[in-house]
C-alpha positions in Angstrom: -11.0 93.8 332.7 -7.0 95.4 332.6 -5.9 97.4 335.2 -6.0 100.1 332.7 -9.4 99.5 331.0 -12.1 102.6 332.3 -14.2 101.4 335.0 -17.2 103.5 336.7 -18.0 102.7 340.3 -21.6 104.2 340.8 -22.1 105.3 344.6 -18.6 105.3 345.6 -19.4 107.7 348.7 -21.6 104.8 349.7 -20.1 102.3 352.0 -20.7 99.5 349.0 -18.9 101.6 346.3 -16.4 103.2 348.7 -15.0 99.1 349.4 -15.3 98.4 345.2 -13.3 101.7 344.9 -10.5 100.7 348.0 -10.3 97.1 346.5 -10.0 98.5 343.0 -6.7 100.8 344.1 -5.5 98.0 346.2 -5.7 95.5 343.1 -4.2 98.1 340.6 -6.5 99.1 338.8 -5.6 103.1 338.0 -8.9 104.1 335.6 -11.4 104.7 337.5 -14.2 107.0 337.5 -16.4 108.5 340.3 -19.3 110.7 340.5 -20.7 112.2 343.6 -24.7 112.6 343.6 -24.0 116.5 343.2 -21.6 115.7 340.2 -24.1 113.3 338.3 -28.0 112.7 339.6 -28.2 109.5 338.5 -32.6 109.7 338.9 -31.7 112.1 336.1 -32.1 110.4 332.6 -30.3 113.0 330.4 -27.6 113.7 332.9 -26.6 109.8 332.8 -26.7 109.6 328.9 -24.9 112.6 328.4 -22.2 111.0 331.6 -22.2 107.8 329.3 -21.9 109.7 326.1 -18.6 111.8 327.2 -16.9 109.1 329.3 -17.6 105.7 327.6 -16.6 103.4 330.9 -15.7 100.0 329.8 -17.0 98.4 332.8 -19.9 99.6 335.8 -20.4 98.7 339.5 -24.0 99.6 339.7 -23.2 100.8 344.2 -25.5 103.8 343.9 -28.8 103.4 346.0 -31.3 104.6 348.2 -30.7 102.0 351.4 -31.6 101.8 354.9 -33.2 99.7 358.2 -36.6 98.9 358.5 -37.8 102.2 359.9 -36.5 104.2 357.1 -37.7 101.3 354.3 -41.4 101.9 356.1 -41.2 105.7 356.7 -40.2 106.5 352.8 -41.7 103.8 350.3 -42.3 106.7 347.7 -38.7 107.7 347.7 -37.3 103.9 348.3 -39.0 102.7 344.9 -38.4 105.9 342.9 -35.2 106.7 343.3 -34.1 103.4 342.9 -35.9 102.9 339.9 -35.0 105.7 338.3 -30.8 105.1 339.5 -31.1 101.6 338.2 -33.2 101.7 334.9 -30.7 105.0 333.8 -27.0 103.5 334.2 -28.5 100.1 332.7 -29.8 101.7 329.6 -26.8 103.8 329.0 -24.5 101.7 329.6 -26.2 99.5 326.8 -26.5 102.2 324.5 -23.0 103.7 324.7 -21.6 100.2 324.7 -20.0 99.0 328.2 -18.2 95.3 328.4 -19.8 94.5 331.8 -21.8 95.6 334.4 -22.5 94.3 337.5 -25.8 95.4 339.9 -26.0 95.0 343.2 -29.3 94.4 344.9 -30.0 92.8 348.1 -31.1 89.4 350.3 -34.7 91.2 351.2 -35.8 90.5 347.0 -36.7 87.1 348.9 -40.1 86.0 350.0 -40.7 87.0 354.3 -41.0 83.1 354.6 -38.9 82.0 351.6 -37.7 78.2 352.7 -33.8 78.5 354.4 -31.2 78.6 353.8 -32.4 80.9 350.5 -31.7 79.7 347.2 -31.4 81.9 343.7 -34.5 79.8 342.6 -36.8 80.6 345.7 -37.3 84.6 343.9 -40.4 85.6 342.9 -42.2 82.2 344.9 -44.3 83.9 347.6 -45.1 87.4 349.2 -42.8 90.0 350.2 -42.1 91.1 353.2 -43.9 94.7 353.9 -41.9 97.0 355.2 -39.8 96.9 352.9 -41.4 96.2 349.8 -40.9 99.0 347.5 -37.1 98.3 347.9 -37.0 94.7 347.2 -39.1 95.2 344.0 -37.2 97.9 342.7 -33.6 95.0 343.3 -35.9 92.5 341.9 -36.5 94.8 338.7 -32.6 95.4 338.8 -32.3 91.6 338.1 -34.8 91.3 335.5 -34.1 94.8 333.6 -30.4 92.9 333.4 -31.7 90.0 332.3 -34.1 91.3 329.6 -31.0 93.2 328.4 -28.9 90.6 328.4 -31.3 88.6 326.1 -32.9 90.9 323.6 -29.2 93.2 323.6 -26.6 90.2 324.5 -25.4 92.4 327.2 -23.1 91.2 330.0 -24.8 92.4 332.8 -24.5 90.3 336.0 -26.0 90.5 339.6 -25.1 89.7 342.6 -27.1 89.8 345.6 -25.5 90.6 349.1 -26.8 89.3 352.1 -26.8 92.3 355.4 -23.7 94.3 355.1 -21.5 96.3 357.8 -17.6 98.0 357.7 -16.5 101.6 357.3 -18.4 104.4 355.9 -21.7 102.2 357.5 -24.6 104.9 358.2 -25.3 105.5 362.3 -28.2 108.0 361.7 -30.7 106.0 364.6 -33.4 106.7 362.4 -32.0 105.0 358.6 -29.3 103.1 359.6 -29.7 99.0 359.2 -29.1 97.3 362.7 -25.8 96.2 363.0 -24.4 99.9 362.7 -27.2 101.5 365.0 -26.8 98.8 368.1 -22.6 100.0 367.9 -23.7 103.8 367.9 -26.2 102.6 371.0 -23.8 100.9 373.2 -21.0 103.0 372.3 -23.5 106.0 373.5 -24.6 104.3 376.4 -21.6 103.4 377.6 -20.2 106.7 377.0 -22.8 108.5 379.3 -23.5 105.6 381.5 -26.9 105.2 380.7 -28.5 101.5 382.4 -30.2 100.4 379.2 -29.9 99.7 376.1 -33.6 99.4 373.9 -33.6 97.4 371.0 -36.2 96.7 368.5 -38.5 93.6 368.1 -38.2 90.5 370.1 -34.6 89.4 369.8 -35.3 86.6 368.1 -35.1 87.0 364.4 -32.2 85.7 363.0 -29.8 87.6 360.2 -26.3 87.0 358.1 -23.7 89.9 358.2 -21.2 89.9 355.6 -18.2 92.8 355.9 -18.4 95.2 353.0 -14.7 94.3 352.2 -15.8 90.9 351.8 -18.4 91.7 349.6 -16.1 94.3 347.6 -13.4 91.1 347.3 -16.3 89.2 345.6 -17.8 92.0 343.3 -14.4 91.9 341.4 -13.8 88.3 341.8 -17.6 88.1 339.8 -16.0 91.1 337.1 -13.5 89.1 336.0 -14.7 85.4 336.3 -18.7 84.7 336.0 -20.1 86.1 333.0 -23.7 83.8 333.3 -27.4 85.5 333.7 -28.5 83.6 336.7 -28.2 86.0 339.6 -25.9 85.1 342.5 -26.3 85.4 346.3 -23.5 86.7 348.7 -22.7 85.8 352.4 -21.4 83.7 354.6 -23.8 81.2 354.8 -23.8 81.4 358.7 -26.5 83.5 360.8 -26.7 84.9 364.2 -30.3 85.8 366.5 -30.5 89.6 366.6 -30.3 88.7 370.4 -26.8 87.3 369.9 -25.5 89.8 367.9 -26.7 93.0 370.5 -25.0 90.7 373.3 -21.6 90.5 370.6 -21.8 94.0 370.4 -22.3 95.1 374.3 -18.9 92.9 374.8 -17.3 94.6 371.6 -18.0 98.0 372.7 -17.4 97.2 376.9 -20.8 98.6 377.6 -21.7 97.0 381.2 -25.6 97.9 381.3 -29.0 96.1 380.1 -30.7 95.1 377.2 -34.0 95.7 377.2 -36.0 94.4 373.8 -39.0 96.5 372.6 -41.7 94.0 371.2 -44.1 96.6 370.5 -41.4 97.4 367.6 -41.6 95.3 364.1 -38.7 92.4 363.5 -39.0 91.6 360.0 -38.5 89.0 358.5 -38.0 85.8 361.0 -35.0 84.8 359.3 -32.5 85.5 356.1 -30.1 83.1 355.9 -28.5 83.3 351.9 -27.8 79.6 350.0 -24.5 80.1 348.9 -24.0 76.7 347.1 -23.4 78.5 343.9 -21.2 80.9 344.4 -19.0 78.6 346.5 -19.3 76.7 343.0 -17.4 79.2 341.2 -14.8 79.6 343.6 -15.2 82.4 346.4 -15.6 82.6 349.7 -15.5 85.4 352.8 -12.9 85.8 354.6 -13.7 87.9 357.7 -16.0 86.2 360.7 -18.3 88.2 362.1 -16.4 88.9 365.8 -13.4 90.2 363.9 -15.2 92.3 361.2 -17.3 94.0 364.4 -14.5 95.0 365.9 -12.8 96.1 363.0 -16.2 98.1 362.5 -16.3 99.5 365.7 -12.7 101.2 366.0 -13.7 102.9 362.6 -16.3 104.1 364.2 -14.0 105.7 366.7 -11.7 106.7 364.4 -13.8 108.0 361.7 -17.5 108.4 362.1 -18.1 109.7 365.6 -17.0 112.9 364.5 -18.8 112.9 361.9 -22.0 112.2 364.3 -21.2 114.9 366.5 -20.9 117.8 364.3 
């Protein structure tokens, strides 16, 4: 991939897409193509072929999906599956058909069994049962992976995947009611603090335990995996170190300077006990994070100030 060859980064509004498309400027690469949802409907199948057909990218970041927490994974299963489905299975085939050098798919660490052995390994897909609330979701990522295999195999299509442990940074969603729980506990305690409430709820029991990756780490590896891994086997990405949900609402109350109580809901769902990712193989090929998980928070949260509470309040 040149910095002048025609690359297409699918979902760049999204906070994935948005840090392929700042790392992509930042790294020189001047060809780029976007497409906002009202541009280009990507559920659409003859609106992506005919995209395809006129723009011919050389390369693809599949960024563009339907995400959220476990509330909004539960609430819309329909639309979780569908759309995703439909986003996936369209860019994949065109960009087959119309001939693109690489693509890359993003999916997600939830494609794992709920009691998948830890730390996760790439092997451990596919070896028990899901976990429920978001189900539709992490079988529409797993088809991702396999409908870039199968392409890969019958077509000889480059088509890689990588799959991302739980994400945070700028352009994060903080609607309470969709957002995953990193970004929702800062909109919380920033809240609380703001109008001196005594308590803070948070969901489940505290004790489930989760990896958080920054988005510009992620973005840093998506183009590290353009331009060096060109194999089939999918590939996780984290940091290989986890945190209790516990730990990480008491990271964020000291982040934020919110001086109240925690109080933990246990008549709400956790999840999945643990996702920790196995990142033996990617560490193979040469990548690492960079930003810990105190510094990418903070980071986080003063783009928050900066940029979303406005956002929020309008």
């Amino acid at each position: 991939m040149n910095k002048d060859s025609k690359i297409y980064v699918a979902g760049h509004r999204g906070m994935v897409g948005s840090a392929i498309l700042r790392k992509l400027q930042k790294e020189g690469y001047s060809n780029i193509i976007t497409k906002t949802s009202q541009e280009l409907d990507l559920r659409i199948q003859k609106d992506v072929d005919d995209f395809f057909k006129l723009e011919k990218p050389e390369y693809v970041f599949l960024a563009a999906a339907k995400v959220g927490g476990i509330l909004a994974n539960n609430t819309y299963r329909a639309e979780f599956i569908y759309d995703n489905l439909m986003i996936q299975s369209n860019v994949i085939h065109s960009a087959y058909k119309y001939g693109v050098k690489k693509l890359l798919f993003l999916g997600s660490s939830c494609i794992y069994p709920k009691y998948a052995p830890q730390p996760m390994k790439e092997e451990y897909l596919l070896s028990g049962y899901l976990e429920p609330t978001n189900e539709p979701y992490a079988i529409a990522k797993i088809t991702g992976i396999k409908t870039c295999e199968a392409y890969r195999h019958q077509y000889g299509c480059n088509f890689i995947s990588a799959m991302p442990t739980n994400l945070y940074g700028p352009n994060d969603n903080y609607d309470l009611n969709n957002s995953h729980v990193l970004p929702a506990l800062i909109r919380k305690f920033h809240e609380a603090k703001i109008y001196s409430k005594k308590e803070v709820i948070v969901w489940g029991t505290g004790n489930p335990r989760r990896e958080f990756m920054h988005v510009d780490d992620l973005a840093d590896a998506c183009l590290f995996l353009m331009l060096n891994y060109n194999d089939s086997q999918f590939v996780n990405v984290g940091t290989g170190k986890d945190i209790s949900i516990r730990e990480l609402a008491e990271l964020i109350k000291t982040i934020v300077g919110y001086e109240g109580n925690i109080i933990f809901d246990t008549t709400k769902p956790d999840g999945t006990p643990r996702k920790l990712l196995d990142l033996n193989y990617m560490h193979s090929l040469g990548w690492h994070h960079k930003i810990e998980l105190e510094e990418g928070i903070k980071m986080t949260y003063q783009d928050f100030l900066e940029n979303q509470l406005s956002k929020i309040n309008t």
